[in-house]
C-alpha positions as protocol buffer text, in pm:
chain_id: "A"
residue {
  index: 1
  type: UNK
  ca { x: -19 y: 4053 z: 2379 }
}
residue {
  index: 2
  type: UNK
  ca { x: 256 y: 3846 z: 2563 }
}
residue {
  index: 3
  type: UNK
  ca { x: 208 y: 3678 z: 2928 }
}
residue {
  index: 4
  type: UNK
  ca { x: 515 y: 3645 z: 3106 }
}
residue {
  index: 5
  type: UNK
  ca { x: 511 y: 3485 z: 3431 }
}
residue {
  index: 6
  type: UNK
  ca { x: 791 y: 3415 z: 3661 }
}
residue {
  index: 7
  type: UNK
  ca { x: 934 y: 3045 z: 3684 }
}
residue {
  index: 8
  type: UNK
  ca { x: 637 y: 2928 z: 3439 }
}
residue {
  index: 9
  type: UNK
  ca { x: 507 y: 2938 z: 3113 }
}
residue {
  index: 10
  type: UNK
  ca { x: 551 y: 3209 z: 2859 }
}
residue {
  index: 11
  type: UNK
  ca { x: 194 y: 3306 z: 2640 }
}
residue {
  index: 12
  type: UNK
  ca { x: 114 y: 3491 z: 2330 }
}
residue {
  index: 13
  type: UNK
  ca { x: -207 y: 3576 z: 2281 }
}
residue {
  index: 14
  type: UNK
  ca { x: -436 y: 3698 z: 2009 }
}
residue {
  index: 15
  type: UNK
  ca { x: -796 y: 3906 z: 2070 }
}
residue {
  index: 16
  type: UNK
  ca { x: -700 y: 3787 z: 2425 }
}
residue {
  index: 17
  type: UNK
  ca { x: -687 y: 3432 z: 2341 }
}
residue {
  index: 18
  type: UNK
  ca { x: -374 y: 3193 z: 2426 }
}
residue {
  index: 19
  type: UNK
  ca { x: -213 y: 3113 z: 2058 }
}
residue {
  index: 20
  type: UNK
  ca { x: 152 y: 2981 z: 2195 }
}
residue {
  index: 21
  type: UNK
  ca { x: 205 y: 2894 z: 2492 }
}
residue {
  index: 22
  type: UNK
  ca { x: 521 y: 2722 z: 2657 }
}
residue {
  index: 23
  type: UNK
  ca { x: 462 y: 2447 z: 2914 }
}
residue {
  index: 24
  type: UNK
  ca { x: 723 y: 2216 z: 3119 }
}
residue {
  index: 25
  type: UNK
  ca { x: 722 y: 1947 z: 2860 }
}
residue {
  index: 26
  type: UNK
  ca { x: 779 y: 2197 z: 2521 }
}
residue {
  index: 27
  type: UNK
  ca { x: 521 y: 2425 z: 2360 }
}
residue {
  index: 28
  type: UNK
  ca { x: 124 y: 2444 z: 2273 }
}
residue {
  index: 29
  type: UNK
  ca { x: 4 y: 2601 z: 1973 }
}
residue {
  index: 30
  type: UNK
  ca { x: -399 y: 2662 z: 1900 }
}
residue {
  index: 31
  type: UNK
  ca { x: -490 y: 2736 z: 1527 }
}
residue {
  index: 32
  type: UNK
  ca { x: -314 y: 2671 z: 1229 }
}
residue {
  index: 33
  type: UNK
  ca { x: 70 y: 2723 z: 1184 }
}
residue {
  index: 34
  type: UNK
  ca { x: 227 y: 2866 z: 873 }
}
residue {
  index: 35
  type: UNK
  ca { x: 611 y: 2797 z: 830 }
}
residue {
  index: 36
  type: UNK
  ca { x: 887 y: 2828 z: 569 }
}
residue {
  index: 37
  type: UNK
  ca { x: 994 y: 2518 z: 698 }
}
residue {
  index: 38
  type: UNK
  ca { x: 1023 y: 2264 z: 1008 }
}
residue {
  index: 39
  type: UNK
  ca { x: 1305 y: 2040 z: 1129 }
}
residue {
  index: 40
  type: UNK
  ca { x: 1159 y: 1812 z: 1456 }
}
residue {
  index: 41
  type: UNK
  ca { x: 1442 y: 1665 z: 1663 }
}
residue {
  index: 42
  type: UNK
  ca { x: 1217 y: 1372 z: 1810 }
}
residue {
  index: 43
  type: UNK
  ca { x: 816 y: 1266 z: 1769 }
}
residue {
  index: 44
  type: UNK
  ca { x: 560 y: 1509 z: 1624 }
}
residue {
  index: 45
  type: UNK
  ca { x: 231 y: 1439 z: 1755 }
}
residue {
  index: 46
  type: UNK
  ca { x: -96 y: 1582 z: 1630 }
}
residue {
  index: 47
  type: UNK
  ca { x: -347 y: 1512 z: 1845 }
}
residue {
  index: 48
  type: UNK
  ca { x: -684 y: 1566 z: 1777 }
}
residue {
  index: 49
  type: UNK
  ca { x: -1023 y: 1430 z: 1665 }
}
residue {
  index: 50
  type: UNK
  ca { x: -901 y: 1414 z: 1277 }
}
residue {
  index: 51
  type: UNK
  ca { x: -576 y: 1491 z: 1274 }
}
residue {
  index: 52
  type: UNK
  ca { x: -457 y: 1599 z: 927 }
}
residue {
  index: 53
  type: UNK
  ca { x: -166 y: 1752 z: 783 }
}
residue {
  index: 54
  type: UNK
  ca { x: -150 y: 1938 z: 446 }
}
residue {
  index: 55
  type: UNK
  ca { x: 134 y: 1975 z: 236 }
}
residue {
  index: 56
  type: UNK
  ca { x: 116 y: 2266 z: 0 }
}
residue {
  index: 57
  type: UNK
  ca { x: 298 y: 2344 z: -319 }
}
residue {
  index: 58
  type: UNK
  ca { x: 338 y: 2742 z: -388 }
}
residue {
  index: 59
  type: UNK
  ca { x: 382 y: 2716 z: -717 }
}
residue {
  index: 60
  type: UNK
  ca { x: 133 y: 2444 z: -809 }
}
residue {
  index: 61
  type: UNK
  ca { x: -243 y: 2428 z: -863 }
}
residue {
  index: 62
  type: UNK
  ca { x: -442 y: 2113 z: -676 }
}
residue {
  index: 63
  type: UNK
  ca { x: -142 y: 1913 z: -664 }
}
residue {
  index: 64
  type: UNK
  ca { x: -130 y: 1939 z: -298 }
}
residue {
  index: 65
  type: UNK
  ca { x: -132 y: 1655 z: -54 }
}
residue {
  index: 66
  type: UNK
  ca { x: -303 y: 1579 z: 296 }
}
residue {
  index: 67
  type: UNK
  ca { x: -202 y: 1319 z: 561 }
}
residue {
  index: 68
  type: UNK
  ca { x: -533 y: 1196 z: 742 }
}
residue {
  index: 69
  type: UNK
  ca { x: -589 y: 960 z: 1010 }
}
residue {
  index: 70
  type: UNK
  ca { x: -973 y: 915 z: 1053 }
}
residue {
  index: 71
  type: UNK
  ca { x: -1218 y: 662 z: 1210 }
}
residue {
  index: 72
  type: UNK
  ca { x: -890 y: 428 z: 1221 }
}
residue {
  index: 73
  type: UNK
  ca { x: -777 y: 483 z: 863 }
}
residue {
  index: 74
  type: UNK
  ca { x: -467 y: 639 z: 724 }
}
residue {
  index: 75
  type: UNK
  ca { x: -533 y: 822 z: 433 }
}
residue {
  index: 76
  type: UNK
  ca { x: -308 y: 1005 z: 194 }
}
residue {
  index: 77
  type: UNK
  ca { x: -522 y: 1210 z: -45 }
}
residue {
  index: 78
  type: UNK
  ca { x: -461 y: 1456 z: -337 }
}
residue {
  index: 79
  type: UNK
  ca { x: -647 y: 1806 z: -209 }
}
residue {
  index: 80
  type: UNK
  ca { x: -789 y: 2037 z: -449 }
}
residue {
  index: 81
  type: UNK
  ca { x: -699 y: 2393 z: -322 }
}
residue {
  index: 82
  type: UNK
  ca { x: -955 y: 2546 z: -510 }
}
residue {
  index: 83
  type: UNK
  ca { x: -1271 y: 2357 z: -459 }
}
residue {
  index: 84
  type: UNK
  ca { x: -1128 y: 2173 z: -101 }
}
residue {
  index: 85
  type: UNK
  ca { x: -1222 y: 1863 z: -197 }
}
residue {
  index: 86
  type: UNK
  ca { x: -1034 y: 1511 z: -176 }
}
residue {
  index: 87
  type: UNK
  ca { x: -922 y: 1233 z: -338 }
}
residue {
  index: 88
  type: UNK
  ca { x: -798 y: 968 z: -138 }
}
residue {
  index: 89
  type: UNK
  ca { x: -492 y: 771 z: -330 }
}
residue {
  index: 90
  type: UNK
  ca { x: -383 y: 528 z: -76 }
}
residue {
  index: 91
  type: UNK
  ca { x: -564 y: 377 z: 255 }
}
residue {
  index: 92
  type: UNK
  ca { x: -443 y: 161 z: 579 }
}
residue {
  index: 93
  type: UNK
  ca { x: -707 y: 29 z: 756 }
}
residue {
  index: 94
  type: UNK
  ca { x: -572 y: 6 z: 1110 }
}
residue {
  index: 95
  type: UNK
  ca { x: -830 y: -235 z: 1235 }
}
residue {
  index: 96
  type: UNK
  ca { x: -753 y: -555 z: 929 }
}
residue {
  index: 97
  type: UNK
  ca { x: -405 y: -435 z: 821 }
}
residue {
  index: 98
  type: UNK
  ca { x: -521 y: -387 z: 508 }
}
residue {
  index: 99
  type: UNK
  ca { x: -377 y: -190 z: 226 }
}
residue {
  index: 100
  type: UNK
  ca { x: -600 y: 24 z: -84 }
}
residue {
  index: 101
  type: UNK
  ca { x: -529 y: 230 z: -341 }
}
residue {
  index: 102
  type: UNK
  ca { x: -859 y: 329 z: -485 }
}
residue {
  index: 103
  type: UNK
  ca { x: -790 y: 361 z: -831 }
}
residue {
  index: 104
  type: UNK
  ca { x: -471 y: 474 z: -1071 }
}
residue {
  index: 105
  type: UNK
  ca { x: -162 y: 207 z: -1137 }
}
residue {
  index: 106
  type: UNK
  ca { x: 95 y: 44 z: -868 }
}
residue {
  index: 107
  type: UNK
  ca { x: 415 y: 55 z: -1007 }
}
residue {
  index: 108
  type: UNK
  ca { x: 704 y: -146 z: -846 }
}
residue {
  index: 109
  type: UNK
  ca { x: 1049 y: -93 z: -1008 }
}
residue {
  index: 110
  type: UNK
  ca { x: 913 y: 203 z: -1235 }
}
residue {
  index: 111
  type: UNK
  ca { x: 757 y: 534 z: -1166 }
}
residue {
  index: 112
  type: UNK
  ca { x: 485 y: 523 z: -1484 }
}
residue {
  index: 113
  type: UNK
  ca { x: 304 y: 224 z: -1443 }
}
residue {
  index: 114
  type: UNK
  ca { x: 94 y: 140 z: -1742 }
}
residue {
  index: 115
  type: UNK
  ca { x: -142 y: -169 z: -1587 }
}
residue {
  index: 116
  type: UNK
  ca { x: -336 y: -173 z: -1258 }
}
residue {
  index: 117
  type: UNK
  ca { x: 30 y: -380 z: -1145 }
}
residue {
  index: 118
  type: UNK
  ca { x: 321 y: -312 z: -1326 }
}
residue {
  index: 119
  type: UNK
  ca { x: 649 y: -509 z: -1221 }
}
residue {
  index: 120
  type: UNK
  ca { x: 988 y: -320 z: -1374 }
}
residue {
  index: 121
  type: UNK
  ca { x: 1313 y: -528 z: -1334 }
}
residue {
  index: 122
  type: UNK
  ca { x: 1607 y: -729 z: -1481 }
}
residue {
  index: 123
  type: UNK
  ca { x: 1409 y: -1036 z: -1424 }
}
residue {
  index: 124
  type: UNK
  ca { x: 1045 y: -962 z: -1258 }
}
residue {
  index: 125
  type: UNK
  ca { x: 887 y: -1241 z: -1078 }
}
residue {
  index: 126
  type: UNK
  ca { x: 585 y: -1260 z: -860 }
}
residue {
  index: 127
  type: UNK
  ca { x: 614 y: -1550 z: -595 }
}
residue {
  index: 128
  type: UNK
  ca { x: 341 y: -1684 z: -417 }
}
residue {
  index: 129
  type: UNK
  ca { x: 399 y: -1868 z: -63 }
}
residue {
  index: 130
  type: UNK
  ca { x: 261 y: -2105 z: 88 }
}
residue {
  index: 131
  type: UNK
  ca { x: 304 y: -2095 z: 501 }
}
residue {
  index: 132
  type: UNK
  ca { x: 77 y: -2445 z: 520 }
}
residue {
  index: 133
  type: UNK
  ca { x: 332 y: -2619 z: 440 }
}
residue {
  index: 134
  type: UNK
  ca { x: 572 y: -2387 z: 514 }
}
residue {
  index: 135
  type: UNK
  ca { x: 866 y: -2249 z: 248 }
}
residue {
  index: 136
  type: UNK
  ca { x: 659 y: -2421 z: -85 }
}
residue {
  index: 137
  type: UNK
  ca { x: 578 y: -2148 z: -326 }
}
residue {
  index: 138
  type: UNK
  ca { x: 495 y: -2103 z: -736 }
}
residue {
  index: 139
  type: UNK
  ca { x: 614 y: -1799 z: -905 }
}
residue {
  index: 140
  type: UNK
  ca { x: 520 y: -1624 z: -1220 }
}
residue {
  index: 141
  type: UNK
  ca { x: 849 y: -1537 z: -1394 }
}
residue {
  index: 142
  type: UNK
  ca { x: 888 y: -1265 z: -1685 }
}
residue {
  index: 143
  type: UNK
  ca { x: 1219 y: -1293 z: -1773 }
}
residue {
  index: 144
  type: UNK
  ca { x: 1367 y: -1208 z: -2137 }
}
residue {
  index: 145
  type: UNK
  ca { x: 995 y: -1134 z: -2282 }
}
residue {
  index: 146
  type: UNK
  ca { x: 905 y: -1490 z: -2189 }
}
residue {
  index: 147
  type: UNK
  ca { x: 609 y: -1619 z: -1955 }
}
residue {
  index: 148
  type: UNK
  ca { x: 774 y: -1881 z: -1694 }
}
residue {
  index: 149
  type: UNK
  ca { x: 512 y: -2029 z: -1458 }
}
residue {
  index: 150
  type: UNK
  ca { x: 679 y: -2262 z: -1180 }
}
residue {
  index: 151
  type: UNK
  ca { x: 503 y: -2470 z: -959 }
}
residue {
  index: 152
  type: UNK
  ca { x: 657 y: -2634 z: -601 }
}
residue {
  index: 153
  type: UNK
  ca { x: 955 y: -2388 z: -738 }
}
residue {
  index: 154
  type: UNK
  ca { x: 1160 y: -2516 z: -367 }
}
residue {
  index: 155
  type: UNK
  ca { x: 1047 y: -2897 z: -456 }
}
residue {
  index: 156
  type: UNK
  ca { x: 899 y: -2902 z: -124 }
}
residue {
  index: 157
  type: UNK
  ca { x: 567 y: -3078 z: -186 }
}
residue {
  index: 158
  type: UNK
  ca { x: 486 y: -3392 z: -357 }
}
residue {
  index: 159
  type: UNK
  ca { x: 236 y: -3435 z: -660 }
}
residue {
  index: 160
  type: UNK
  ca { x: 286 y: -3088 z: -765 }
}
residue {
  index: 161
  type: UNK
  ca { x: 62 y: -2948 z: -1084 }
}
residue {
  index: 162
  type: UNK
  ca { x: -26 y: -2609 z: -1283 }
}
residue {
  index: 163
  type: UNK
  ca { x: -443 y: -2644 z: -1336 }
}
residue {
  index: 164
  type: UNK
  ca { x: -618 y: -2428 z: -1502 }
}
residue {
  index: 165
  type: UNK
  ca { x: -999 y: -2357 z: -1423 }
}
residue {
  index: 166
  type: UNK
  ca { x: -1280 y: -2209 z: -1591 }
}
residue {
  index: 167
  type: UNK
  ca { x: -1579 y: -2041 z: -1440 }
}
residue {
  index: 168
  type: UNK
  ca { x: -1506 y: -2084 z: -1092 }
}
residue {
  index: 169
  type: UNK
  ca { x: -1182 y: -2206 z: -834 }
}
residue {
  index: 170
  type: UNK
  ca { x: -1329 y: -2495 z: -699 }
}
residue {
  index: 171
  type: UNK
  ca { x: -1138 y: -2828 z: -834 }
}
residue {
  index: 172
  type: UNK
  ca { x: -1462 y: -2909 z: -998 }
}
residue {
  index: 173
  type: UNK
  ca { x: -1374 y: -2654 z: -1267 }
}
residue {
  index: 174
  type: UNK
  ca { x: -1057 y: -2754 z: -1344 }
}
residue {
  index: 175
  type: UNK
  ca { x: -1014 y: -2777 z: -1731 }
}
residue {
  index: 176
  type: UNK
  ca { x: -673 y: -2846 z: -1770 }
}
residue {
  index: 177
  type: UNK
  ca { x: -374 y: -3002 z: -1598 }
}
residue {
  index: 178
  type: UNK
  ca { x: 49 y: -3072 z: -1597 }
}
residue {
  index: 179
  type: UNK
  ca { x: 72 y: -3286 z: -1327 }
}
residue {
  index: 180
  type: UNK
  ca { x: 522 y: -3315 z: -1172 }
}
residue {
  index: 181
  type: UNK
  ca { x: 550 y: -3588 z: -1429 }
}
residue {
  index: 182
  type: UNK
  ca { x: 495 y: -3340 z: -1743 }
}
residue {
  index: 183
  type: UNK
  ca { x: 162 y: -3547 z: -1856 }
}
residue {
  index: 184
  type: UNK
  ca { x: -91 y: -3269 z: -2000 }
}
residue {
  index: 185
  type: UNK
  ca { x: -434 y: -3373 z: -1960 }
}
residue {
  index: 186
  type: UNK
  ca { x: -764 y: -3176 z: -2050 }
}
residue {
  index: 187
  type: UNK
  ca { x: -1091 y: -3227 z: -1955 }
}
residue {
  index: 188
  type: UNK
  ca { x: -948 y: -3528 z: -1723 }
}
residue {
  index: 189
  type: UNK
  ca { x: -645 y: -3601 z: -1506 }
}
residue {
  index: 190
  type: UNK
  ca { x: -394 y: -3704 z: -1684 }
}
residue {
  index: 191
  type: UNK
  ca { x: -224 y: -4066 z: -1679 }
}
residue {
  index: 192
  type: UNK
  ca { x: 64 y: -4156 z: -1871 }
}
residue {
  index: 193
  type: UNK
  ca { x: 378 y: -3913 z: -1966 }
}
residue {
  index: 194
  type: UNK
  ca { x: 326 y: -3715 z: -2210 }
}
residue {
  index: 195
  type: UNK
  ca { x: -52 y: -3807 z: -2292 }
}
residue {
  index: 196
  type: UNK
  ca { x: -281 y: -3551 z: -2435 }
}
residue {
  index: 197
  type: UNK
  ca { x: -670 y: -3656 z: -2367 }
}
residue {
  index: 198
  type: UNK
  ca { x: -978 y: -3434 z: -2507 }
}
């Protein structure tokens, strides 16, 4: 059935319930809608409890995806149309900022990733930055098959070294050092250039 009224809001209505129904600000729906397709000139809200929007493939079997945002977590998931279960692929937590991807591969720069990380580019480099001090960073360079590793890469900090430690981070574990002046020293800190102590 279809409420008209004068000046005001127009309803449809289904076993005498409101389904659509236009208001002063745009329209209310209650249930589920089913559309060929969408186009939104401005926000789309979804406000509920656990909101959730599923994208489904026609011609596909439990490759279908839902958009979640529950207990203050974004989730994107893979849905299984058959059984209706989930598997969440990727996680915000809104409260820390921070990012998951329960299991599978990140690719960056390549769409099959074949490691947990998998960098793809002319010359892939990881840099890690410091912001006490500011601007002083290392990076771990790939380039040309090779294995770069650069330490105070901007020159910003004095008495810069690459250590390497076993069985723990603390400096007491340190088993190996090249200290700015390219003395190597193992099992103690180097002294002179080029040195090599056991």
């Amino acid at each position: 059935a279809a409420v008209f009224t004068a000046d005001g809001s127009v309803q449809l209505r289904y076993d005498n319930s409101a389904k659509f129904e236009t208001t002063n600000t745009g329209i209310d729906v209650t249930g589920d809608v089913v559309s060929d397709g969408l186009t939104v000139d401005g926000t789309a809200s979804v406000s509920t409890a656990n909101p959730k929007i599923r994208l489904f493939e026609t011609d596909t079997t439990d490759l279908n995806t839902q958009l979640q945002n529950q207990s203050g977590e974004f989730k994107v998931s893979r849905l299984d149309d058959d059984a209706g279960s989930l598997t969440v692929h990727f996680k915000i937590d809104h409260s820390t900022g921070n990012v998951s991807i329960p299991s599978g591969n990140v690719g960056i720069g390549t769409t099959s990733p074949a490691q947990t990380l998998h960098l793809k580019s002319a010359d892939p480099v990881i840099r890690l930055e410091d912001s006490s001090p500011d601007g002083v960073y290392a990076q771990i360079d790939g380039a040309g098959g090779g294995l770069i590793l650069s330490a105070d890469g901007g020159n910003g900090s004095a008495s810069s070294f690459i250590g390497f430690r076993v069985d723990g981070t603390a400096s007491g574990s340190e088993r190996m050092r090249i200290d700015s002046s390219g003395n190597v020293g193992i099992g103690v800190v180097p002294e002179s250039y080029q040195e090599l102590y056991r």
